[in-house]
C-alpha positions as CSV (number, residue, x, y, z in Angstrom):
1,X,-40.1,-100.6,-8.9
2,X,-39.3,-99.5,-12.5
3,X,-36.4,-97.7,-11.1
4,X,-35.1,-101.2,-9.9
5,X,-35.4,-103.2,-13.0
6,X,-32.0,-102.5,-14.1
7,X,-31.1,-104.8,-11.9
8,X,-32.7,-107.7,-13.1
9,X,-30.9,-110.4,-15.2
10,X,-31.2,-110.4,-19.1
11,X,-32.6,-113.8,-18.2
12,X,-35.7,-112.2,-16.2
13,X,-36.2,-109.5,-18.4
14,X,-36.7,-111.7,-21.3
15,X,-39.4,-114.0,-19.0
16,X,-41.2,-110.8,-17.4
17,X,-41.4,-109.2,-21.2
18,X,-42.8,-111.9,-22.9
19,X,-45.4,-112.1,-19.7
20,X,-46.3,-108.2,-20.2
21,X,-44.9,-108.0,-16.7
22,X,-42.8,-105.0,-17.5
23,X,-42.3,-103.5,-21.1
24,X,-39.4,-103.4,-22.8
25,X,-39.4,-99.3,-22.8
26,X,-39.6,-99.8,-18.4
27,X,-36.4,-102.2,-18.6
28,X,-34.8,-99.5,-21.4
29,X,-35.8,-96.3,-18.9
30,X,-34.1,-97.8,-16.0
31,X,-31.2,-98.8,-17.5
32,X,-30.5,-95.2,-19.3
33,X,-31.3,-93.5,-16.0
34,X,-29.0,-96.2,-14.2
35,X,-26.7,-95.4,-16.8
36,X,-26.9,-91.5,-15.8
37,X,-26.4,-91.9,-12.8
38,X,-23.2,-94.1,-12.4
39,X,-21.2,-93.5,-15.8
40,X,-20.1,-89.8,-14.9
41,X,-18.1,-91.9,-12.4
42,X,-16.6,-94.6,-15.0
43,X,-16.8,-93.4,-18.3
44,X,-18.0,-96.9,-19.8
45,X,-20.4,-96.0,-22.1
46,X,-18.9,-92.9,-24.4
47,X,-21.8,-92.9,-26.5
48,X,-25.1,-92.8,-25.0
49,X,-28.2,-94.1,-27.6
50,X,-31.1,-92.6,-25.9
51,X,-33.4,-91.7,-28.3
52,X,-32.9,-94.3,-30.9
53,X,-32.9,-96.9,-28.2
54,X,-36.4,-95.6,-26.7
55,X,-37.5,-96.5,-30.4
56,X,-36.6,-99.4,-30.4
57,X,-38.3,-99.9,-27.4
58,X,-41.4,-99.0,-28.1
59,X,-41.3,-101.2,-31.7
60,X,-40.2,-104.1,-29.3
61,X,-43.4,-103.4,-27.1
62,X,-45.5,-103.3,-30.1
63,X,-44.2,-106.2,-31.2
64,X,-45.3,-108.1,-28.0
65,X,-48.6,-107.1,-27.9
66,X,-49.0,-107.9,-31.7
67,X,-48.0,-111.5,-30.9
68,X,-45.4,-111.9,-32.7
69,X,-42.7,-114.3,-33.0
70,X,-39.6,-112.9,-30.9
71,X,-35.8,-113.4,-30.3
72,X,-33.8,-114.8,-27.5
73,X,-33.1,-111.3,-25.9
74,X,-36.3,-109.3,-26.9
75,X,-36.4,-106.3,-25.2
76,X,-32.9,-106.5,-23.4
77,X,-30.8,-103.4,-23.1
78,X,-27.6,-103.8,-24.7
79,X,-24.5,-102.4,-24.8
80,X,-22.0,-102.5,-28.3
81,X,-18.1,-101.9,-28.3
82,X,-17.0,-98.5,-30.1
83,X,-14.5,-101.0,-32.5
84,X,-17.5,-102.4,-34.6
85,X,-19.7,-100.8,-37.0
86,X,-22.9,-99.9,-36.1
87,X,-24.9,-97.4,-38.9
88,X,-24.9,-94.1,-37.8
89,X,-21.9,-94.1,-35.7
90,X,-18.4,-93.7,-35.7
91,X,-16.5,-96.8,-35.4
92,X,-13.7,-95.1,-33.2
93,X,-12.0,-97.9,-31.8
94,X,-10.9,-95.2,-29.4
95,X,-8.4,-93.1,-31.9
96,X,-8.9,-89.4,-32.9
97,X,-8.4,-90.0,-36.7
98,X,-11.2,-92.2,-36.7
99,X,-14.0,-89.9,-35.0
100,X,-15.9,-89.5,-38.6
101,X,-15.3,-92.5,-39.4
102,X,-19.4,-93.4,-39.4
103,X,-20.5,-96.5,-40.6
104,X,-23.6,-96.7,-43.1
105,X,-24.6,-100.2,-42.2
106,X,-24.4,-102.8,-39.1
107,X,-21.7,-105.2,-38.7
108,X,-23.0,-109.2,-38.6
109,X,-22.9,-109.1,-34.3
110,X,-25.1,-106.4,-34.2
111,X,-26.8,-106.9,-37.1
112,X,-27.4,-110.3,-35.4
113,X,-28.4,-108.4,-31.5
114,X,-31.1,-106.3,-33.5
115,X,-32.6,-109.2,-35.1
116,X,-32.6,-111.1,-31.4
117,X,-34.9,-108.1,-30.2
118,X,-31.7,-106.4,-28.4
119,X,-31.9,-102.2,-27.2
120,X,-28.7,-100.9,-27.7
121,X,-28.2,-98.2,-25.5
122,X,-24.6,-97.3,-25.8
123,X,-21.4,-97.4,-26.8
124,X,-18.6,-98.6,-25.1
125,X,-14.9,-97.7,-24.2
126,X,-12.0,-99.4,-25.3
127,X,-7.8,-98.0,-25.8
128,X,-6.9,-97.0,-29.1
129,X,-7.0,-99.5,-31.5
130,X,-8.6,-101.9,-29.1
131,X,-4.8,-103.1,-28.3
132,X,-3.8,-103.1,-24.8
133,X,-5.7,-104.9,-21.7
134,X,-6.0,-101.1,-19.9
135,X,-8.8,-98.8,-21.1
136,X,-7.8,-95.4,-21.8
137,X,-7.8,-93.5,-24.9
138,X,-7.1,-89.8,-25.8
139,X,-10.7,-89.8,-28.0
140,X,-12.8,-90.9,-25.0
141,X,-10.4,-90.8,-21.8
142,X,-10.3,-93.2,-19.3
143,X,-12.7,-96.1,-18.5
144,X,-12.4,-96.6,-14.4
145,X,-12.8,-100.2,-13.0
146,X,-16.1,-99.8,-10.5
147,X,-14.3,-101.7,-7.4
148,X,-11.2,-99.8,-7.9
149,X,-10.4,-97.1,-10.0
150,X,-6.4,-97.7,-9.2
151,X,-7.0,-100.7,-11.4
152,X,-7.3,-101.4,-15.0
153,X,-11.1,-102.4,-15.9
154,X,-9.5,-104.8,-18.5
155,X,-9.0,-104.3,-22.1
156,X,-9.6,-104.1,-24.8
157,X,-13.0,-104.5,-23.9
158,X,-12.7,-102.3,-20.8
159,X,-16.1,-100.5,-21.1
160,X,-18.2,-103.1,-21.9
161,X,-16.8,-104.8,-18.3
162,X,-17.2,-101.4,-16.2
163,X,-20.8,-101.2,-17.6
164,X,-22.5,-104.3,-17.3
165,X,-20.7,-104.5,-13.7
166,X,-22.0,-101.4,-12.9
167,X,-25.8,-102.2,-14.2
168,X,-25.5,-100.5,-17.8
169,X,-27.1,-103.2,-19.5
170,X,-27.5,-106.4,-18.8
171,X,-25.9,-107.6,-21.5
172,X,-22.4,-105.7,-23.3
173,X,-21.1,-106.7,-26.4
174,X,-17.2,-107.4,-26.4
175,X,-14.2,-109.1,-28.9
176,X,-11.2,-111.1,-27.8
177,X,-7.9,-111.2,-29.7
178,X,-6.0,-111.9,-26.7
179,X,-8.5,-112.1,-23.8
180,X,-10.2,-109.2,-24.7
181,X,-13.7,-110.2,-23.0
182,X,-11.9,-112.4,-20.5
183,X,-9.5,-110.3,-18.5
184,X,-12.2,-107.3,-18.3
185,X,-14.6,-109.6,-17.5
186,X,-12.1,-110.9,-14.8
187,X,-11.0,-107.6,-13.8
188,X,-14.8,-106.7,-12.8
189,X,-16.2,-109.7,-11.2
190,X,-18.4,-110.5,-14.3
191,X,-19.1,-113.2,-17.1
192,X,-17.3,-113.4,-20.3
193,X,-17.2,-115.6,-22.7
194,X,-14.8,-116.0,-25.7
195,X,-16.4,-118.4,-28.1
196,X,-14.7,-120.6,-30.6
197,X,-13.5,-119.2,-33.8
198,X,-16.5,-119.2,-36.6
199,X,-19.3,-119.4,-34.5
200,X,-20.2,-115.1,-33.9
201,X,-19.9,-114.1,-37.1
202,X,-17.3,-110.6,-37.6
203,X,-16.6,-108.0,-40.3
204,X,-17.0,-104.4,-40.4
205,X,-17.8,-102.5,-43.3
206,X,-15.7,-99.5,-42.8
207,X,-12.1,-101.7,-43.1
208,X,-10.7,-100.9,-46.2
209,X,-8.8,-104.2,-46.1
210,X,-9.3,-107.8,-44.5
211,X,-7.2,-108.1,-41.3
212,X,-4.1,-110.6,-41.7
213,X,-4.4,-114.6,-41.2
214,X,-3.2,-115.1,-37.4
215,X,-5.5,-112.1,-36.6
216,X,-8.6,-113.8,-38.1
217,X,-8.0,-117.0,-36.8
218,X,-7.8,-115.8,-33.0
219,X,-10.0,-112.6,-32.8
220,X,-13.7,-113.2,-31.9
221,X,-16.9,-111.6,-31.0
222,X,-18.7,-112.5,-27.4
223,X,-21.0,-111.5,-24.4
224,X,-20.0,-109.8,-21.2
225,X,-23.0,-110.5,-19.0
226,X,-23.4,-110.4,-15.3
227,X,-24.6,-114.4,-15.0
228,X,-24.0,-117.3,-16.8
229,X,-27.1,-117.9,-17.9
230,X,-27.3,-114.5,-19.9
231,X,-24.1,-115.6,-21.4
232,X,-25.7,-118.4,-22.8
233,X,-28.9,-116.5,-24.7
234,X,-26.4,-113.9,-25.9
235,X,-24.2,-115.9,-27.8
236,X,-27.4,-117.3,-29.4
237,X,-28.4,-114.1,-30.4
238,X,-25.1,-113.5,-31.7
239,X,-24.4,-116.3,-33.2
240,X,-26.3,-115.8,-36.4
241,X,-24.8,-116.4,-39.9
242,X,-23.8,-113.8,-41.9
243,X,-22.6,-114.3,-45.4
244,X,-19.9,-111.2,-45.3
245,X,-17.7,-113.7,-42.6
246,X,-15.7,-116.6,-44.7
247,X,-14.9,-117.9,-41.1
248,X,-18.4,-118.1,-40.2
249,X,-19.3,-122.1,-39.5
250,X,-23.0,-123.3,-39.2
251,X,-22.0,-125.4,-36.2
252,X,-25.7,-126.8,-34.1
253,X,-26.9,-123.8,-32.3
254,X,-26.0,-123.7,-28.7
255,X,-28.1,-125.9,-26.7
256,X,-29.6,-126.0,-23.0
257,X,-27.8,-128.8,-22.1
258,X,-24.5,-130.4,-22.2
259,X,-22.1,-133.6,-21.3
260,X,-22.0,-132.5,-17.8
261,X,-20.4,-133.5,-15.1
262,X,-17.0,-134.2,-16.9
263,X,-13.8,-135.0,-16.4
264,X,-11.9,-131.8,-15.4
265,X,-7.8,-130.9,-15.9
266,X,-7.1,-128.2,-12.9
267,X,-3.7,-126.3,-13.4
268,X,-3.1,-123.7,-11.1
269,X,0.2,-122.5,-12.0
270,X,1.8,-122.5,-15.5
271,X,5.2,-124.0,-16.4
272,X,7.8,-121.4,-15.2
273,X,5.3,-119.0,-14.3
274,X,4.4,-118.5,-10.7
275,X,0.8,-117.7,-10.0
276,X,-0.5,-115.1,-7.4
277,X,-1.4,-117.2,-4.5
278,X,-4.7,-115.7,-4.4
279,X,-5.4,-116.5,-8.1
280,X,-4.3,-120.4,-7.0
281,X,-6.7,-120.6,-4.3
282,X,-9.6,-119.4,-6.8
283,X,-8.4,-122.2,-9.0
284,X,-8.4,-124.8,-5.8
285,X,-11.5,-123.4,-4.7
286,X,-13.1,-123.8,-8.0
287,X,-12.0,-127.1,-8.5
288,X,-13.8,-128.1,-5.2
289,X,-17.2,-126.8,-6.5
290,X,-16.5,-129.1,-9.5
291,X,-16.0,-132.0,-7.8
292,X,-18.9,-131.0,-5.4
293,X,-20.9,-131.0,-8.7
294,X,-19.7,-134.4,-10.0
295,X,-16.5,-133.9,-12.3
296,X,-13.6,-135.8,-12.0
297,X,-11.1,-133.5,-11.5
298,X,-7.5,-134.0,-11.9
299,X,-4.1,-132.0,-11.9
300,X,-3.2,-131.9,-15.4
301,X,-0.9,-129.2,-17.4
302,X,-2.2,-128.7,-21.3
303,X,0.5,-129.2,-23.8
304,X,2.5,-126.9,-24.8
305,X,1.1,-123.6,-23.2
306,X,4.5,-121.4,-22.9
307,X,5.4,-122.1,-26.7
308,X,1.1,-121.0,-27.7
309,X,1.5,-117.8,-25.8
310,X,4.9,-117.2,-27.4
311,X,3.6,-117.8,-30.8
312,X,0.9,-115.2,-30.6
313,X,3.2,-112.7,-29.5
314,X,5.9,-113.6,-32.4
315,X,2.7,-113.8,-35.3
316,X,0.3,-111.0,-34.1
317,X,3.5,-108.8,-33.8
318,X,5.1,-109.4,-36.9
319,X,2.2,-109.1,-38.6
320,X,1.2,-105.7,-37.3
321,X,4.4,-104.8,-39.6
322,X,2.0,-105.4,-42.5
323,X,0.6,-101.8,-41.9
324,X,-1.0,-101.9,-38.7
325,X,2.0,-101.2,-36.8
326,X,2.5,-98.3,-39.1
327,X,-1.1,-96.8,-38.5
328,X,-0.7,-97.1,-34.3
329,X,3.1,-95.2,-34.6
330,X,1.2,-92.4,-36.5
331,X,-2.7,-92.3,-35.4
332,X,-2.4,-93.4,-31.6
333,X,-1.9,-91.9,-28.4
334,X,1.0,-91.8,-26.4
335,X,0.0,-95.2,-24.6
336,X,-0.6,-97.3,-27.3
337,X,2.8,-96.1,-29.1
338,X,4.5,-97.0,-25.6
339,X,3.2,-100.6,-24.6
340,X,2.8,-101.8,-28.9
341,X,7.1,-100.4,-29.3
342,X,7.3,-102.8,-26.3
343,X,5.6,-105.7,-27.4
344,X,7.6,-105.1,-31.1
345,X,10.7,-105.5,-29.0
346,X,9.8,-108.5,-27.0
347,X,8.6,-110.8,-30.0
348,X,10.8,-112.5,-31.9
349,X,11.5,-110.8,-35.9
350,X,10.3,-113.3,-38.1
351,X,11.1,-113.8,-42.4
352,X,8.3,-115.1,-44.7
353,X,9.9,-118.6,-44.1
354,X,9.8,-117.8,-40.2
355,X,6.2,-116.6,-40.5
356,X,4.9,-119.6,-42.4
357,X,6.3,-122.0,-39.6
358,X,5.1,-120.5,-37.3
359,X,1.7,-120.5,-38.6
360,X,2.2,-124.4,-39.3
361,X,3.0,-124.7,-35.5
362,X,-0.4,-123.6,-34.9
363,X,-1.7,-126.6,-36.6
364,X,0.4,-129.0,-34.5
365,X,-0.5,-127.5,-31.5
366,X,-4.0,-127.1,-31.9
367,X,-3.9,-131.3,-32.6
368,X,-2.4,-131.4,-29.3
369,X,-4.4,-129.6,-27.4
370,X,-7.2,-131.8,-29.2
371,X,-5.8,-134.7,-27.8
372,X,-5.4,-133.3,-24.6
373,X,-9.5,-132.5,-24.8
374,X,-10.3,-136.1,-25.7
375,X,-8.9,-137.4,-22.1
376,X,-9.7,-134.0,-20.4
377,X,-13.1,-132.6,-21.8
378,X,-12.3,-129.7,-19.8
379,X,-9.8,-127.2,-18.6
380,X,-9.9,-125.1,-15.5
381,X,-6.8,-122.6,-15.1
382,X,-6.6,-119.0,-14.2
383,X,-8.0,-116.0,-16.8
384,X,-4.8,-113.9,-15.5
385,X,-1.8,-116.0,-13.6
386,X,-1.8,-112.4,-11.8
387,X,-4.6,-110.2,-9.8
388,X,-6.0,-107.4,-11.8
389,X,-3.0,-104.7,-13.3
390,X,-2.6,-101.4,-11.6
391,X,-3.7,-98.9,-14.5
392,X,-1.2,-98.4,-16.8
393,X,1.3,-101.0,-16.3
394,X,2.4,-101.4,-19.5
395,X,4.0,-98.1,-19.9
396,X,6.6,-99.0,-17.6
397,X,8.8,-100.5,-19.7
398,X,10.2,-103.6,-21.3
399,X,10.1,-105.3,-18.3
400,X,6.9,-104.7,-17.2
401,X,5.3,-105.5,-20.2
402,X,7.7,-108.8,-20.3
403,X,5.9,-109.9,-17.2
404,X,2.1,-108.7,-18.1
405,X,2.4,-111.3,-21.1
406,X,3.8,-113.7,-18.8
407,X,0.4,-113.7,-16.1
408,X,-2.0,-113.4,-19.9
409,X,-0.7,-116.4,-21.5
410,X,-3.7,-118.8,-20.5
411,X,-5.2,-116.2,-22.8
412,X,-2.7,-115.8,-25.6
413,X,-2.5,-119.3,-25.8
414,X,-6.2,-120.0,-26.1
415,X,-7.0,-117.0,-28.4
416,X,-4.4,-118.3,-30.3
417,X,-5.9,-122.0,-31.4
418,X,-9.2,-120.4,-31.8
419,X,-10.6,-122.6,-28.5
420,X,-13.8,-121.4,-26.4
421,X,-12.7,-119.8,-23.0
422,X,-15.2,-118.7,-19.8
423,X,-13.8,-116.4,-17.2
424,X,-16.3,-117.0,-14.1
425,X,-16.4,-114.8,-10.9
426,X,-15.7,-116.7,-7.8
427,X,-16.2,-113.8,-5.3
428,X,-14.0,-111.2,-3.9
429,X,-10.8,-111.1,-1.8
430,X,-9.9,-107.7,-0.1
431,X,-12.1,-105.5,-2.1
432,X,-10.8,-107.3,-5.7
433,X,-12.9,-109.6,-8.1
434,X,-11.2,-112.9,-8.8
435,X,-12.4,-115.3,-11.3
436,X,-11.2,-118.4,-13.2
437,X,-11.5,-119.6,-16.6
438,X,-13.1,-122.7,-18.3
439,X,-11.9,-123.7,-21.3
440,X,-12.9,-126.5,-23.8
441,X,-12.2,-127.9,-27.5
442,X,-14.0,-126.1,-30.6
443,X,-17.6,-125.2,-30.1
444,X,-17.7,-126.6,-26.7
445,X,-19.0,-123.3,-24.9
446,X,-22.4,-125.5,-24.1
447,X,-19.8,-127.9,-22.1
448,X,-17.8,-124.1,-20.6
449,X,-21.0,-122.7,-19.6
450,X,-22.5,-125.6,-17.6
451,X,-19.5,-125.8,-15.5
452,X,-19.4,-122.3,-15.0
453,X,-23.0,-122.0,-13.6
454,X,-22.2,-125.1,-11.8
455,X,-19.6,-122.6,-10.0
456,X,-21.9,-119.7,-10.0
457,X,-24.3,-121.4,-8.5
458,X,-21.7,-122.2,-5.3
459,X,-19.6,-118.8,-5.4
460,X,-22.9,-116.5,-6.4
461,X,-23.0,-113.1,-8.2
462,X,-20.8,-109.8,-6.6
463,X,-22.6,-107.7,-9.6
464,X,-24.1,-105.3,-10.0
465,X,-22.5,-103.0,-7.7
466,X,-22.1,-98.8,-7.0
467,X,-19.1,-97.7,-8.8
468,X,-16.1,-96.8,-5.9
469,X,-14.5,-93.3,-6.4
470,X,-14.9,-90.1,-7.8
471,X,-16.1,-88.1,-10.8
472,X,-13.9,-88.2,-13.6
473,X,-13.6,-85.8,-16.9
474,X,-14.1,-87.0,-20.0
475,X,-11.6,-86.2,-22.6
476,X,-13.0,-84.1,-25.6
């Protein structure tokens, strides 16, 4: 039985630890030897927290039979993302000039899953610099999707997807600049969820410099999990303020319930971009559920999506050429240099007065798509407008990488205005994951998660599942 309890939800750990059911060092045992057993064929987790996590462990027991007060994910095993601090360890970010980089204290997130009663057990994968949606790195090699190792496990948060898919953890830690939790979370027939900008607080020690405005207003920290439900008690563990965020906002904590049903916008296929007919009949398919459950649910297309996706690409890019841009051409592999020279040639240059527009834009935008909310309280559209990548199709040229940005836009655009996104599994179609995403105004994700367990509770769960394929080597 204690070999098994990887398997159970973060949800059901939580309820069977607080019961003395099972201990916290069982749930952490199981997971590590689960871990064991199934990474050698993934490579999720790069660094593997055994002994300090059996520590933990045990002062989490202790703490149960002591009585005391406890967090929303006491006793959980966790995984964290190698691009955030965490004291003791190298903050990677999956680039060789970084391996010493070791932080000396925790970053707010998990600062904020240690205070929650979280086990973090490892570390997870993600490409160099945390930049492209595939996950392979010259540091820590390549992270294999578990349902099909000829496709990319998502990025940048690649290993936290693979793991928690795979039973590492019930719970991984992720971040989303451009659908960072979303399309792995997509791409493995998992939960993600993107929350709004300011409510998971974000800053790592290490960074000799704050990161640049467009940057900070779409990047955020979130939960990977393999239900719903765990989505929701991870994001109120994470969700704690931290003084050392500026973009930190006490917003009311997340709560149980929400405005639900709702009415619903459904658009399957983007202005001028054509859709993967199996992601449109995920959409469709999704949208019955909804109605099953009570929304209204109408064909609606949100304003201005092409010119949002565009405008990430233009002020992400052009701001990379503040330094970052720089540090990828002379720390990064081969594939980051190849897929970011392609995105610099895609976006459009932009001047200081260019820049500043732009940025303005975003306010416009954002009141549209506020509007937009106050008719539609919710938005169901696809996470990808395209099935999950073949590995490595971004170094294939311009072209390519033209048309990966194309099927991500109901990601740029969202990242971009800071809103709350879900990507939901809705089952499997010829051996591949497919998913949809729910996406609502600021600090909506109560409103995001009730629909999606509404279509959890119809499609059901595909994870955890045995990884498909064989051993792979680690780079060292």
């Amino acid at each position: 039985m204690t070999q098994d309890l990887w398997r159970l939800s973060a949800t059901e750990m939580v309820e069977r630890v607080a019961r003395r059911d099972v201990s916290s060092t069982e749930l952490t045992l199981s997971c590590l030897q689960r871990l064991e057993d199934v990474n050698p064929r993934i490579n999720a987790i790069v660094d593997v927290l055994a002994d300090s996590a059996l520590v933990a462990a045990a002062q989490a027991d202790a703490a149960i039979a002591r009585r005391e007060p406890v967090g929303p994910i006491h006793g959980v095993p966790v995984t964290v993302k190698i691009n955030v601090d965490m004291a003791g360890y190298a903050t990677t970010n999956g680039v060789r000039a970084f391996r010493d980089l070791v932080a000396s204290e925790d970053s707010p997130v998990v600062a904020n899953l240690r205070k929650a009663g979280a086990i973090v057990i490892g570390r997870s994968n993600a490409p160099a610099f945390s930049y492209r949606w595939f996950t392979d790195n010259d540091l820590h090699g390549r992270t294999l999707n578990p349902w099909n190792p000829q496709l990319t496990p998502g990025g940048s948060s690649g290993g936290a997807s693979a793991a928690v898919a795979a039973g590492i953890g019930a719970i991984a830690h992720g971040n989303d600049l451009g659908g960072s939790i979303r399309y792995p979370a997509y791409a493995c027939g998992v939960a993600g969820l993107r929350p709004s900008t300011g409510r998971v607080p974000a800053y790592n020690p290490t960074q000799t410099k704050d990161r640049t405005l467009a940057v900070q207003l779409a990047s955020v920290q979130g939960p990977l999990a393999r239900t719903v439900g765990d989505l929701r008690i991870a994001l109120q563990a994470m969700a704690g303020g931290d003084p050392r965020d500026a973009w930190w906002m006490p917003v009311e904590p997340l709560g149980q319930r929400a405005p639900f049903p709702v009415r619903v916008a459904v658009c399957a296929e983007l202005p001028g971009i054509r859709s993967d007919a199996a992601v449109v009949d995920a959409i469709r398919q999704a949208a019955g559920w909804l109605e099953e459950a009570g929304c209204i649910v109408e064909e609606a297309v949100p304003p201005q999506m092409t010119e949002a996706s565009a405008l990430w690409l233009d002020l992400v890019t052009n701001e990379a050429r503040s330094g970052l841009g720089d540090v990828i051409m002379q720390h990064g592999d081969d594939a980051i240099r190849t897929a970011f020279s392609s995105q610099r040639r895609l976006a459009a240059p932009l001047d200081l007065a260019g820049y500043m527009n732009g940025l303005a834009r975003r306010t416009g935008l954002l009141r549209d798509w506020q509007r937009f909310f106050e008719r539609y309280p919710l938005l169901l559209m696809p996470v990808s407008c395209a099935q999950p990548f073949a590995i490595d199709e971004d170094q294939r040229g311009d072209d390519a990488m033209r048309r990966i940005l194309d099927m991500q836009s109901p990601l740029l655009a969202t990242a971009l205005l800071g809103l709350p996104g879900l990507s939901v599994p809705t089952g499997v179609r010829d051996g591949v994951p497919m998913g949809v995403q729910l996406v609502a105004g600021r600090f909506q994700e109560a409103l995001c998660l009730a629909a999606g367990e509404a279509i959890e509770a119809r499609a059901g769960t595909c994870t955890p599942i045995d990884p498909v394929g064989s051993a792979i080597r680690r780079a060292v």
